[in-house]
Each structure stands twice: as C-alpha cells, then as structure tokens.
N, C-alpha and C positions, 0 to 999 in steps of 0.2 A: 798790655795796657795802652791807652792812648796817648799817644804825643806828637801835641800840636805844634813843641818845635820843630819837629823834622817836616811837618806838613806845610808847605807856606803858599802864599797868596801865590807866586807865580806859578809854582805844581797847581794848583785849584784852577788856574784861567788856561792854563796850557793843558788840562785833563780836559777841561768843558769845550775849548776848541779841536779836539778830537775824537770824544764822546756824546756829548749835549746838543741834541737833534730839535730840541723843543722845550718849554721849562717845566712839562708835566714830569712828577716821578712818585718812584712808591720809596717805602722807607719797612725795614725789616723790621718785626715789632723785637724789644729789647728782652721780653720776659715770653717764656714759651706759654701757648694757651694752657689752661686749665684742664680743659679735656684731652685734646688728644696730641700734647708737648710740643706743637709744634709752634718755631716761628715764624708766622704770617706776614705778608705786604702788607701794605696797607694806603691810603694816598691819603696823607697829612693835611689837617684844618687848620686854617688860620683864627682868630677870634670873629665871630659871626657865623662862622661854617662854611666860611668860602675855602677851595681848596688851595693850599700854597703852591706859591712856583718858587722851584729851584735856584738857590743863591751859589756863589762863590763862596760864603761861610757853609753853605751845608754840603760843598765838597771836599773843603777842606778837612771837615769832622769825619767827612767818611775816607780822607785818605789815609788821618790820624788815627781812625779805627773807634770812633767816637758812634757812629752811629753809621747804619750799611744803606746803603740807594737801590734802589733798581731804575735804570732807566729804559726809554722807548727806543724804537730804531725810528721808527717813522714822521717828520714833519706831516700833517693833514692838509697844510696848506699848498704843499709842493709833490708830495708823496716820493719825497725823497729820503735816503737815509746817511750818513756819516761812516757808519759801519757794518758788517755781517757779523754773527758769531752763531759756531756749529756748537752747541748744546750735545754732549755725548755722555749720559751715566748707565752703563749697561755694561756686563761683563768683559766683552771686548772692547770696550770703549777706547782706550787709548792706540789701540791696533788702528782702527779706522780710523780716528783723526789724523796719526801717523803718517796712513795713506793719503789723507786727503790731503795734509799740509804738504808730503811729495808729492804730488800731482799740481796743487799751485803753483810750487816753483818752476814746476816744468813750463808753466805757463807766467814766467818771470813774475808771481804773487808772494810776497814774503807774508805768509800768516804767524803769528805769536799765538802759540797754546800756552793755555793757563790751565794749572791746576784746579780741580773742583771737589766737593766733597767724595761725589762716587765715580768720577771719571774726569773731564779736561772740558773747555770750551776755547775754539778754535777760532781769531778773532781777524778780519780782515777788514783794513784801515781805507776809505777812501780819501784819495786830495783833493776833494771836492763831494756835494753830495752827490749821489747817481739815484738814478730811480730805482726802486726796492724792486720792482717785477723783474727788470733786468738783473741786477745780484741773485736773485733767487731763480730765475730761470737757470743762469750758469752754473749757479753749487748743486742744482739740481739734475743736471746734465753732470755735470763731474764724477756724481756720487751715484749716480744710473751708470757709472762707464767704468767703476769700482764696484761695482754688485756692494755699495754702501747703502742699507738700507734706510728710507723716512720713517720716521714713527707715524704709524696710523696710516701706513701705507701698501702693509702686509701685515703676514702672520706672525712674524719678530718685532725685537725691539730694534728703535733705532734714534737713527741721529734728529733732535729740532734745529730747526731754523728762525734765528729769529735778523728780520722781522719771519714774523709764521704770515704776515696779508702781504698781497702783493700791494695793497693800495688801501685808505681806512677811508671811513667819512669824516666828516669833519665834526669835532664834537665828541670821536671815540679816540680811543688811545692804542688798541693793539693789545702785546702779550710785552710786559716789561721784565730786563733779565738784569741780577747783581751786577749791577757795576765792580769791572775790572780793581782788582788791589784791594776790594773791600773785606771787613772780617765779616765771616757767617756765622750770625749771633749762637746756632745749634752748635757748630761745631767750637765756637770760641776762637776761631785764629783765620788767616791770612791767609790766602791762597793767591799761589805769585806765578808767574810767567817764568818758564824753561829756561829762557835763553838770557838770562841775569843775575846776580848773585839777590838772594834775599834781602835786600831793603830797597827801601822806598827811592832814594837819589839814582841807584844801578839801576832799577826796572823801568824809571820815568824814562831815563838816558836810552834802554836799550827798544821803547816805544815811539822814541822820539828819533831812532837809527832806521828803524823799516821805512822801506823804500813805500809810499801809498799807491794804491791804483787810480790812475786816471782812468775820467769817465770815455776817451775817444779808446785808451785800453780794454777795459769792460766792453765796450763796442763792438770792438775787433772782436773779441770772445766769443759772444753771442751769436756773430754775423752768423746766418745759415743754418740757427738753430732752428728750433718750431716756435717760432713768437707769435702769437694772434695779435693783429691790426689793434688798436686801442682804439674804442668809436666812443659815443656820448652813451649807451647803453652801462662803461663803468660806472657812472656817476652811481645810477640807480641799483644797477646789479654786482656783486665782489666780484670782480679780475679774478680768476684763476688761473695756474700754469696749465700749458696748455698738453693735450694728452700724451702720454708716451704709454712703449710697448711694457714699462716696468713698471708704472704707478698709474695706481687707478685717483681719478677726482672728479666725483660726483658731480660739482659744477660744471663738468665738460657733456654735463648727457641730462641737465634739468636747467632750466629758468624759473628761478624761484618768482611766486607771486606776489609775494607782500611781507614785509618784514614784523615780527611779532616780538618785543622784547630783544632777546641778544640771538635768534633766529631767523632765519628765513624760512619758508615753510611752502609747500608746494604739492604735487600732486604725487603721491607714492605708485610708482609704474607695478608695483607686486599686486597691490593692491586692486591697482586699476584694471589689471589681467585677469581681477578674480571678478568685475563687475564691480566694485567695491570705490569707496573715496568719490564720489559726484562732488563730496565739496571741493576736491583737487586741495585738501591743505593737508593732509597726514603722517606728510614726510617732514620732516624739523631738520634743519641743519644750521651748527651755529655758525653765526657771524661772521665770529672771528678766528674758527679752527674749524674751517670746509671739512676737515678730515672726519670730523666729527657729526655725526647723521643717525636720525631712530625714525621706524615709523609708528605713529600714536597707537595705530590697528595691531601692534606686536608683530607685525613681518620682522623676517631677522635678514643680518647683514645679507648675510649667502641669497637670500628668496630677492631681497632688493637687487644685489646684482648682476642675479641671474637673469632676470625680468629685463637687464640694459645689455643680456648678451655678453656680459663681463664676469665669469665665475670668479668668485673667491679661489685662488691656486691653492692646491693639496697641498697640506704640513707638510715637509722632509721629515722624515723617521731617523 
C-alpha cells in the first residue's frame, strides 16, 4: 500500500539529485491494457496536451509507491548523464551482473544491484554528470572482457544499457527505464537494492553510502580504449561505439542519408551487390536502437552482413 508518511520531501529532492538528468519522464500506466495485460509507459499530459515535467511531488508518490516513473539517462542539452544502469532479464541474469558488479570494484566502482521482475539492473552513480559515450564505451569494454554479452549484438540474449545512445538530439528523449525503489504496477510490489534491509530509510542510507565516480576517474578508464574523435558530423549523424572484435554496429560501416520518422535509412550494401537500391534508402535503422536494422527489399541480417565482410557467427550447439 502507499505511504506518503515514510516518503518525505527530503527523500524526493535527494532521489532527483541523484537520478533526475532532465524533467522529462514516462509514468507506468496503473490498469494493465485490455488486450494484451500489459502495463505500458506512457509520458503524462498536462491540461491543453502539453507534456508535464517532473515535480518533487510526483517523486515522492513514486517513492510511496503511489504511482511508478521511468526516467532518462540523457540531458540533450549537454549529452550528459547522472547514472548507468545494466538492464539484465535472461536466465543467467544475475550471474553476469555479479560478474560485472566484481569487475567494477576492481576498478574502485561501487555499483548497487537492484532487484527486477525477471532478473536485477546494475546501477552506477556519477558525482557529477559525465558524458554518456564515455560510460558506455567502458561497460562496454568491461562486459567484451567478461564474454558478457549486449542484447542485439549476437545470437544470445543479453545485457541493455541504458542510456542505449551515446548522444540524442535535442527534442528526443532516448529509452527511459523504472526508476529505482519504484513498485511495478504488473507485478504489484517493490523491488529493492541487495545491499540494505527492505524499506525505504535503509535503501535511501545505503544509496546515499556508495562511493560516486568522478568524471577525471571515468577518464582514467577509458584512457587507451578505441574512442573515435567527436567532430561536428555528431550533431547530424548518431555517435556510435566504436568497432570491436566482439560486437558488430552497423553505424561503424554505413552513413545514413537522411533521417525518416524514428529511422535513418541509407543504402543497403546486400542490395547494392545485387545491382539493386539506386535510391540508396532500403536499409532502415532506428534512431534510437542502432542495434536495430531491416532492409525494405527483405535482405536478411546474415546477406546484410556478409555484404560488410562481417558474418553473422555460428550458433554454439
């Protein structure tokens, strides 16, 4: 049940100085759809149909269990973020976050895993924002160095990332994930963080105990990874990480044309091998989840990345 005595104003301003990257957020609807039970995000109208920004009352309801958030990782104005969190609902789920939470420590990162409906999400606090390319080039180095696999980046399931861009435009939002300590309306209850006794004042305390990463630390991290130069070409084209021997990403071997809806879309190289695509747009790739790519002409994954010299790897039997 909710209780807005335990939730008070200073929990709500001391949760949105550690989470709250921007005032956009989505809110979990309260009643599962009709068709197919589930509950959906959705991002909240004001009266006129303008969209609402995020108050200190509407975290406080979500700490009391009154109604659930989802928030952004990404400011658009600075493309920076507050936080990481490793997204894991797969059967080994908790194995690999395990790993990846020792392997931050080795690298002096205190992450808090929190429980989730089918697995944990593994949540890394900055003391200041850092820029999202950076955070996400590191976990992505960490978890290539853990044979930890990305979802949509092989023939398994695996771990997201959020933020999932390295960089948005201005005017878009990203992929927004529940905010920490929230209930999830499906399953009806609380999902708390490992390293605290179950309520609300212990979990705040032991959030409030992790050491943050500074951004000259994150630095250090990085130094000597594979970072591509940032030129003025981000503004118009998405940032992606840059190539490794274990994750394939399409932005690293196409320049999309022109942006169409929540895709970019460009010339499909299958296509283009067969004589085929002169309008150079048949490849679609969205926006906001690079990982994600079709070409209109029905080439399949495998023909597309054959065609850039990068097979699809054989299943493990």
């Amino acid at each position: 049940m909710p209780d807005l005595l335990k939730a008070t104003d200073d929990m709500a301003a001391e949760y949105a100085r550690w989470f709250v990257n921007r005032r956009a957020y989505t809110r979990q609807s309260d009643r599962p759809h009709p068709d197919s039970g589930r509950h959906y995000y959705f991002r909240p109208r004001a009266a006129g149909g303008k969209h609402r920004e995020l108050t200190l009352a509407d975290i406080r309801r979500h700490l009391a269990g009154e109604i659930t958030l989802g928030i952004y990782a990404i400011n658009p104005h600075t493309q920076r973020a507050k936080w990481m969190a490793i997204d894991a609902d797969y059967r080994r789920a908790i194995d690999d976050l395990l790993k990846l939470q020792y392997e931050l420590q080795q690298d002096g990162i205190q992450a808090a895993l929190e429980q989730s409906r089918r697995g944990g999400h593994l949540w890394i606090l900055f003391g200041s924002p850092v820029l999202a390319r950076q955070a996400r080039v590191y976990v992505c180095h960490l978890a290539g160095k853990l044979s930890v696999q990305l979802k949509g980046a092989g023939p398994t399931e695996g771990i997201e990332l959020f933020p999932k861009q390295d960089r948005i435009e201005e005017g878009r939002f990203g992929n927004a994930i529940r905010g920490p300590l929230g209930i999830h309306r499906a399953a009806n209850r609380r999902y708390w963080f490992y390293g605290a006794a179950y309520d609300l004042q212990a979990q705040m305390a032991y959030l409030r105990s992790l050491r943050r990463v500074t951004e000259r630390q994150l630095g250090t991290l990085v130094a000597g990874l594979p970072v591509e130069e940032e030129t003025s070409r981000t503004e118009t084209r998405p940032a992606t990480l840059p190539s490794s021997r274990v994750h394939f990403h399409i932005l690293d071997y196409v320049t999309p044309r022109r942006r169409v809806g929540r895709n970019w879309v460009t010339q499909c190289p299958s296509c283009a091998a067969a004589g085929r695509d002169r309008s150079r747009d048949n490849l679609a790739i969205s926006v906001e989840e690079s990982h994600k790519y079709l070409c209109w002409a029905g080439c399949t994954k495998e023909q597309i990345r054959a065609a850039f010299g990068v097979p699809v790897p054989p299943t493990k039997r």
